[in-house]
VEXPAMI-721491 format. One line per 2 residues: number of its first residue (from 1); their letters; for each residue z negated, y negated, x of C-alpha. Coordinates in steps of 0.25 Angstrom, whole numbers, plus 5000, padded with zeros to 4 digits. Each point is the difference from the previous one (the first is absolute). Layout:
REM residues N
NUM = a = Z Y X | ...
This chain:
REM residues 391
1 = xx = 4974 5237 5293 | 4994 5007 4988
3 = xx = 4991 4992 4992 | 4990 5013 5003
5 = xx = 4999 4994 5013 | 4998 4988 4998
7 = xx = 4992 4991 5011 | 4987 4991 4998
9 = xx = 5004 4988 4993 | 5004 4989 5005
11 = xx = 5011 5011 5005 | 4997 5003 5014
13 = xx = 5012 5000 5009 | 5009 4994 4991
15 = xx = 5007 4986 4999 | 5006 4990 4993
17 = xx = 5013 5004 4990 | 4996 5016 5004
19 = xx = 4990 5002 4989 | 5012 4998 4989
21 = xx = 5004 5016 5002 | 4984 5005 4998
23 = xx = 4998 4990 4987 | 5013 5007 4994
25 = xx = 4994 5015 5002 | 4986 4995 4996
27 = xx = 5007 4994 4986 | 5007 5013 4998
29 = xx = 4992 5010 5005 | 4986 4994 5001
31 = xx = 4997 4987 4992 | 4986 5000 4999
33 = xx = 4994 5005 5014 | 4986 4999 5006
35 = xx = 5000 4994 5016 | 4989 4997 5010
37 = xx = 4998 4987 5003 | 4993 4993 5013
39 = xx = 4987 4999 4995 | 5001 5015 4998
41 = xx = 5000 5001 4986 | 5011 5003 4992
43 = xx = 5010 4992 4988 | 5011 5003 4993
45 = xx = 5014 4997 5001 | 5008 4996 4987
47 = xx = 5014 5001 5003 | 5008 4999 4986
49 = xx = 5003 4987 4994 | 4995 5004 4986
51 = xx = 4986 5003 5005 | 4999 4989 5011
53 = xx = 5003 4991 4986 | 4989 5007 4995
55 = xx = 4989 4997 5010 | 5004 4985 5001
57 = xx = 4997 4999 4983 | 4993 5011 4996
59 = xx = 4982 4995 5000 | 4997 5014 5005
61 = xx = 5005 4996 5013 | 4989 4989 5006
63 = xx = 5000 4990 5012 | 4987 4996 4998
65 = xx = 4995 5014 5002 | 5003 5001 5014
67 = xx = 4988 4991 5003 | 4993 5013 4997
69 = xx = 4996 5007 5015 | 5002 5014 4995
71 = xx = 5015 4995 4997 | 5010 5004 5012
73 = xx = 5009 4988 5002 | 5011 4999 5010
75 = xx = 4998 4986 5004 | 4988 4993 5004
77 = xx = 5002 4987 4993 | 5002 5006 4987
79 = xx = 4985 5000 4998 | 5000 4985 5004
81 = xx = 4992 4995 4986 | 5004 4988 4990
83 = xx = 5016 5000 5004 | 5008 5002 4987
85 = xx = 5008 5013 5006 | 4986 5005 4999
87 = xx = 4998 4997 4987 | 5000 5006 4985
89 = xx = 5001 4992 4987 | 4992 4992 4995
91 = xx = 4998 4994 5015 | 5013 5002 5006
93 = xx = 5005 4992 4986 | 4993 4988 5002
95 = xx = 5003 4999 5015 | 5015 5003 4996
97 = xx = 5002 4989 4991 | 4993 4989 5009
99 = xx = 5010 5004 5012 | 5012 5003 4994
101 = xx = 5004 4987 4996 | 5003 4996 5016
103 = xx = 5010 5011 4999 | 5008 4998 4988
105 = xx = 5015 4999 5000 | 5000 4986 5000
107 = xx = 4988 4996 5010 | 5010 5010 5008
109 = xx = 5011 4993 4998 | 4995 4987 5005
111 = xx = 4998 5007 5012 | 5014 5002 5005
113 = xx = 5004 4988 5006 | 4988 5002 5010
115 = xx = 5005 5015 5001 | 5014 4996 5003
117 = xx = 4994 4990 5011 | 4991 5011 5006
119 = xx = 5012 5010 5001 | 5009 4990 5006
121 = xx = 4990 4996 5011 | 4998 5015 5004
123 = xx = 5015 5003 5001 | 5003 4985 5010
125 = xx = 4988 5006 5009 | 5007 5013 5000
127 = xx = 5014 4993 5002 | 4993 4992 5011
129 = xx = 4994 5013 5006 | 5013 5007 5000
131 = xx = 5002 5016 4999 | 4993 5009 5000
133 = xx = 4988 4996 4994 | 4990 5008 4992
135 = xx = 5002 4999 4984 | 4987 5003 4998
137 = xx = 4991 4989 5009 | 5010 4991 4997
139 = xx = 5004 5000 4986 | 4993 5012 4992
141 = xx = 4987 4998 5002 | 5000 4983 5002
143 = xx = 5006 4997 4987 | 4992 5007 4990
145 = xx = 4987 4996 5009 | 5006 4985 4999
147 = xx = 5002 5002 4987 | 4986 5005 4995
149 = xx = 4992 4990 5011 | 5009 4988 4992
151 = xx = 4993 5005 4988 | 4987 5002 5002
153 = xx = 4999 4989 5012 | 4998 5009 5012
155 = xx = 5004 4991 5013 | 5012 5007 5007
157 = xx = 4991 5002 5014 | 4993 5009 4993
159 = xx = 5008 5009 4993 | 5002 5011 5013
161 = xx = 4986 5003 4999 | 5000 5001 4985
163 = xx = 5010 5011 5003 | 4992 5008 5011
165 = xx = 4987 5001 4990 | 5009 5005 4989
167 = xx = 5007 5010 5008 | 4987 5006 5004
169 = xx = 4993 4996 4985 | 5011 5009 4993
171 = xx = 5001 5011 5009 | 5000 5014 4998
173 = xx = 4995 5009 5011 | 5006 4991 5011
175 = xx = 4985 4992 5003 | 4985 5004 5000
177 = xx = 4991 4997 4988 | 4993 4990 5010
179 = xx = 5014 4991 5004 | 5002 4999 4985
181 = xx = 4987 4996 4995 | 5001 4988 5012
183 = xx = 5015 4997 4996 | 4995 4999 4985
185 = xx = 4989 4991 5002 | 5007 4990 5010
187 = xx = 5010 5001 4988 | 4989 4994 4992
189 = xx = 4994 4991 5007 | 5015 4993 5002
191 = xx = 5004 5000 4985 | 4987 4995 4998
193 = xx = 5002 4988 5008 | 5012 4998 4994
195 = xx = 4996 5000 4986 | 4990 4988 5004
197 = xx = 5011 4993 5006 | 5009 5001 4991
199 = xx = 5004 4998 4985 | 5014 5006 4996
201 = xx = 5004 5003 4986 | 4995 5015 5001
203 = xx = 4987 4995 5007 | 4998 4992 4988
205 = xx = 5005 5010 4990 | 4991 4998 4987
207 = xx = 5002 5004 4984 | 4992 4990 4993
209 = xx = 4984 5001 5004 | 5003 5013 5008
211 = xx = 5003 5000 5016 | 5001 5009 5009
213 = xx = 4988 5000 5009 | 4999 4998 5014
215 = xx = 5000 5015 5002 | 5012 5004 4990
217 = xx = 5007 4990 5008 | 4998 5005 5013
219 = xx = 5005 5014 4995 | 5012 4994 4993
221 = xx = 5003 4993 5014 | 4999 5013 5007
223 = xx = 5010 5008 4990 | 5010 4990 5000
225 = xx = 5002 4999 5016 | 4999 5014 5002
227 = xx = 5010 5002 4988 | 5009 4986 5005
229 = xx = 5001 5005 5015 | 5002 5014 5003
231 = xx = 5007 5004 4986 | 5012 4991 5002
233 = xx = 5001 5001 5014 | 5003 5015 4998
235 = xx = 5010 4999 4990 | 5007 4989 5008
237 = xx = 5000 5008 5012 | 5004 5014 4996
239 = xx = 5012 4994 4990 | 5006 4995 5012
241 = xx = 4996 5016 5007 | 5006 5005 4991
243 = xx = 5012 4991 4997 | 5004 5002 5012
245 = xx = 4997 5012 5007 | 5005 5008 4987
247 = xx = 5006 4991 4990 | 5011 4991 5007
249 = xx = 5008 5000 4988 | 4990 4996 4992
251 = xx = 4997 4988 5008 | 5014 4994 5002
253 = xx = 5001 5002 4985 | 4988 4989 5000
255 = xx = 5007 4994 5010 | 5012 4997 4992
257 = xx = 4994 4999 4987 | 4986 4992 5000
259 = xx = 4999 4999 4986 | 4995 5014 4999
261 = xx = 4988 4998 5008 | 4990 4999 4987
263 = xx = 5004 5012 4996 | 4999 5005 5015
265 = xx = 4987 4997 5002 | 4997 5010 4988
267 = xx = 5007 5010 5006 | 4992 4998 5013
269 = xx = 4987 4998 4994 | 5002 5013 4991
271 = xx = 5007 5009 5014 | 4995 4992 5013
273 = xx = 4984 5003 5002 | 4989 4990 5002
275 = xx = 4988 5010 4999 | 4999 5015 5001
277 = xx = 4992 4999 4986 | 4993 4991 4991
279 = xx = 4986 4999 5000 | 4993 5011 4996
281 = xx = 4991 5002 4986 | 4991 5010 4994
283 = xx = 4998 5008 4990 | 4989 4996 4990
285 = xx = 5001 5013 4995 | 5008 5014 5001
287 = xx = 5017 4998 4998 | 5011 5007 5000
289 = xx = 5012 4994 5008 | 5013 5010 5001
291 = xx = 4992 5012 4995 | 4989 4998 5012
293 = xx = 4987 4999 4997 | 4993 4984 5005
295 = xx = 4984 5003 4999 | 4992 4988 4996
297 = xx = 4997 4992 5014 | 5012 5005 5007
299 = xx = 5008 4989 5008 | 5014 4999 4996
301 = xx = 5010 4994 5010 | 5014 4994 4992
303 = xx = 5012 5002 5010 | 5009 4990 4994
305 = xx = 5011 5001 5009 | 5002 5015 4994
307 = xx = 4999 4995 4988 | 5011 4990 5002
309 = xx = 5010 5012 5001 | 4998 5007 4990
311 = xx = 5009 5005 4992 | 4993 4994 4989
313 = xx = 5003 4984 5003 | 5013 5001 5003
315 = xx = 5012 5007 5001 | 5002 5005 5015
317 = xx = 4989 4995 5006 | 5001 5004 5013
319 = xx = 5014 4991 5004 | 4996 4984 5001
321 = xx = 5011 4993 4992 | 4999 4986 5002
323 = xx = 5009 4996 4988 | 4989 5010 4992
325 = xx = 4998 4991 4986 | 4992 5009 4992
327 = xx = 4988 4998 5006 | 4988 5009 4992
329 = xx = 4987 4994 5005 | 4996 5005 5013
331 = xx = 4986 5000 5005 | 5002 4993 5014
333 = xx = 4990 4990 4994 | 4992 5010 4994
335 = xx = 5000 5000 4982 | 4988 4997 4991
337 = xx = 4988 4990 5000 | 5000 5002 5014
339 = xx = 5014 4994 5004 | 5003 4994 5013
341 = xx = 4996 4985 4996 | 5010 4994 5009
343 = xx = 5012 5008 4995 | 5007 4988 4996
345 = xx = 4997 4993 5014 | 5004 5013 5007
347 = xx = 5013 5001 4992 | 5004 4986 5003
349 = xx = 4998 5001 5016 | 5008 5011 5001
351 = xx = 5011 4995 4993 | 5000 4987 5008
353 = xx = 4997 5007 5014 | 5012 5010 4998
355 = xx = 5009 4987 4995 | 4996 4992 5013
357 = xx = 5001 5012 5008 | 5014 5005 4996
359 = xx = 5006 4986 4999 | 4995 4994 5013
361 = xx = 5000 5013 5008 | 5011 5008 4992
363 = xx = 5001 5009 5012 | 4985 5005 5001
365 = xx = 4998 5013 5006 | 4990 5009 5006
367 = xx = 5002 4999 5015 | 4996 5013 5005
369 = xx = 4999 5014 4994 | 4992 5005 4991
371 = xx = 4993 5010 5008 | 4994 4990 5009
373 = xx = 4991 4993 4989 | 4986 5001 5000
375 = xx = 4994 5002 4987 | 4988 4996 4996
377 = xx = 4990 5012 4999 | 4984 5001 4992
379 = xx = 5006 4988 4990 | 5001 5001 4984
381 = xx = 5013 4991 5002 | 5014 5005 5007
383 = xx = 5009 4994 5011 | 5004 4998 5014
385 = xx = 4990 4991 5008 | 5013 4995 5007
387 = xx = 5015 5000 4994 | 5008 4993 5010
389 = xx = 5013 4994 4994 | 5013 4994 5004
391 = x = 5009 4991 4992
């Protein structure tokens, strides 16, 4: 397909690990590329790695503008106020430093033990289930949802329909305006329950007389459920994709040499896609990426699985190599003040589930072929909705 024809995004009629040939063209040939979107108006797509770098650090690209209504934005819940993805300095600062100590390397850390335990109990009920089972009911989604309920104190019985409001809260095209105004709002009024009920580490998070308010707390809530769930459950499922539809090798050489699983995950996180893109900014004023003009109030969309492969990061960037060591920073976690806060919580579940995976059930496997997936369609993140697998 030539990047002149290029559909409405999210791409129309395509699934999956098929976009991977389309980002390549639009990196070579078309890097900075305007696109309709589903509310009609229309964004730009940034390809390369350099200029994605660029509107993750550089001020003239804003969050907080997309609150304006004259501003086109791809997903609705990027005008949701007071959550710190939608936030410039000074604001999105102070609201940083209050959460961030929950997820630093050694609050993480003293998570592992319970991670170990969570990923231990989803491999015994697939044991006790027996193959075929699905990957992604039974393990991709459960444990990074088990994980970030364990956080923040969100009982287990509820945690399926935490899921079903933020499929329809960070759609893209795939429900009405209406359905994700009444997901949103039963969003709140749960979260807001649970911050009355309960007194967790972030929930308390203070920096001598400063706290976040009732309000900041329910949007910090809000971000990191939707960023704990669906992210990780993505990346979980589509390594094992496409580990073993494409790169068998590649996964027998995890098998027989488990030590190179840190280094793994980087190759995944950096190849393997969680999201087609990465929230969108604007242009506080007129830019040039790539020799095309960005007028002042234009959106830009980062795709930040073309930027992965770009020449520019690494060399060959188009071949997964496990035993890959030189690892230039990738922007699965996005780059700059606005940095996925539970990087070091994501890394750390991805490195346990893969260990557990491949030393309790070394022979795991998609259990059907690749053409009779489902793949999930009007979403802002990328998978199957079901991957049987075999072991």
């Amino acid at each position: 397909m030539s990047p002149t024809d290029l559909p409405a995004f999210p791409f129309e009629g395509m699934t999956g690990l098929d976009v991977f040939e389309l980002f390549a063209q639009l990196r070579e040939r078309d890097p900075v590329r305007p696109v309709r979107v589903p509310s009609g108006g229309h964004v730009y797509l940034v390809a390369g790695y350099e200029d994605v770098r660029r509107v993750f650090t550089d001020p003239v690209f804003s969050r907080v503008a997309l609150q304006r209504e004259d501003v086109t934005v791809l997903i609705p819940a990027s005008r949701i106020p007071g959550t710190m993805l939608n936030m410039d300095p000074p604001d999105h600062t102070r609201m940083r430093k209050l959460t961030a100590r929950a997820f630093t390397t050694g609050a993480v850390e003293r998570m592992r033990p319970r991670i170990q335990a969570f990923a231990d109990d989803l491999v015994d009920a697939m044991q006790g289930h027996g193959p075929p089972v699905d990957f992604v009911t039974s393990f991709a989604t459960v444990l990074p949802a088990t994980v970030i309920s364990d956080l923040l104190g969100v009982p287990a019985e509820d945690q399926h329909q935490l899921r079903e409001w933020l499929e329809i809260v960070l759609s893209a095209g795939l429900y009405s305006p209406e359905e994700i105004q009444a997901a949103l709002i039963s969003l709140q009024a749960y979260l807001t329950g649970l911050i009355a009920a309960k007194r967790s580490t972030l929930i308390a998070a203070r920096d001598q007389d400063d706290r976040l308010s009732e309000p900041e707390l329910l949007s910090t809530l809000f971000l990191l459920i939707a960023g704990g769930y669906e992210t990780t459950a993505s990346i979980l499922t589509n390594s094992v994709l496409l580990l073993g539809y494409h790169h068998p090798d590649q996964l027998d050489l995890l098998r027989r040499m488990p030590e190179l699983i840190p280094d793994a995950v980087e190759e995944l996180l950096r190849c393997v896609p969680m999201a087609w893109c990465a929230p969108e900014r604007v242009a506080l004023e007129n830019v040039e990426l790539s020799g095309v003009l960005i007028t002042a109030g234009t959106t830009v969309v980062p795709l930040i699985y073309a930027a992965n492969r770009d020449n520019a990061l690494v060399d060959e960037p188009e071949r997964l190599d496990l035993t890959r060591t030189n690892h230039t920073p990738h922007l699965a976690f996005g780059h700059g003040i606005h940095r996925c806060l539970g990087a070091p919580l994501g890394r750390l579940e991805l490195q346990i589930a893969f260990a557990t995976l491949l030393r309790r059930l070394p022979a795991l496997q998609p259990a059907v072929p690749q053409t009779e997936l489902t793949w999930k369609l009007g979403t802002v993140t990328v998978g199957p909705r079901a991957l049987p697998v075999t072991w």
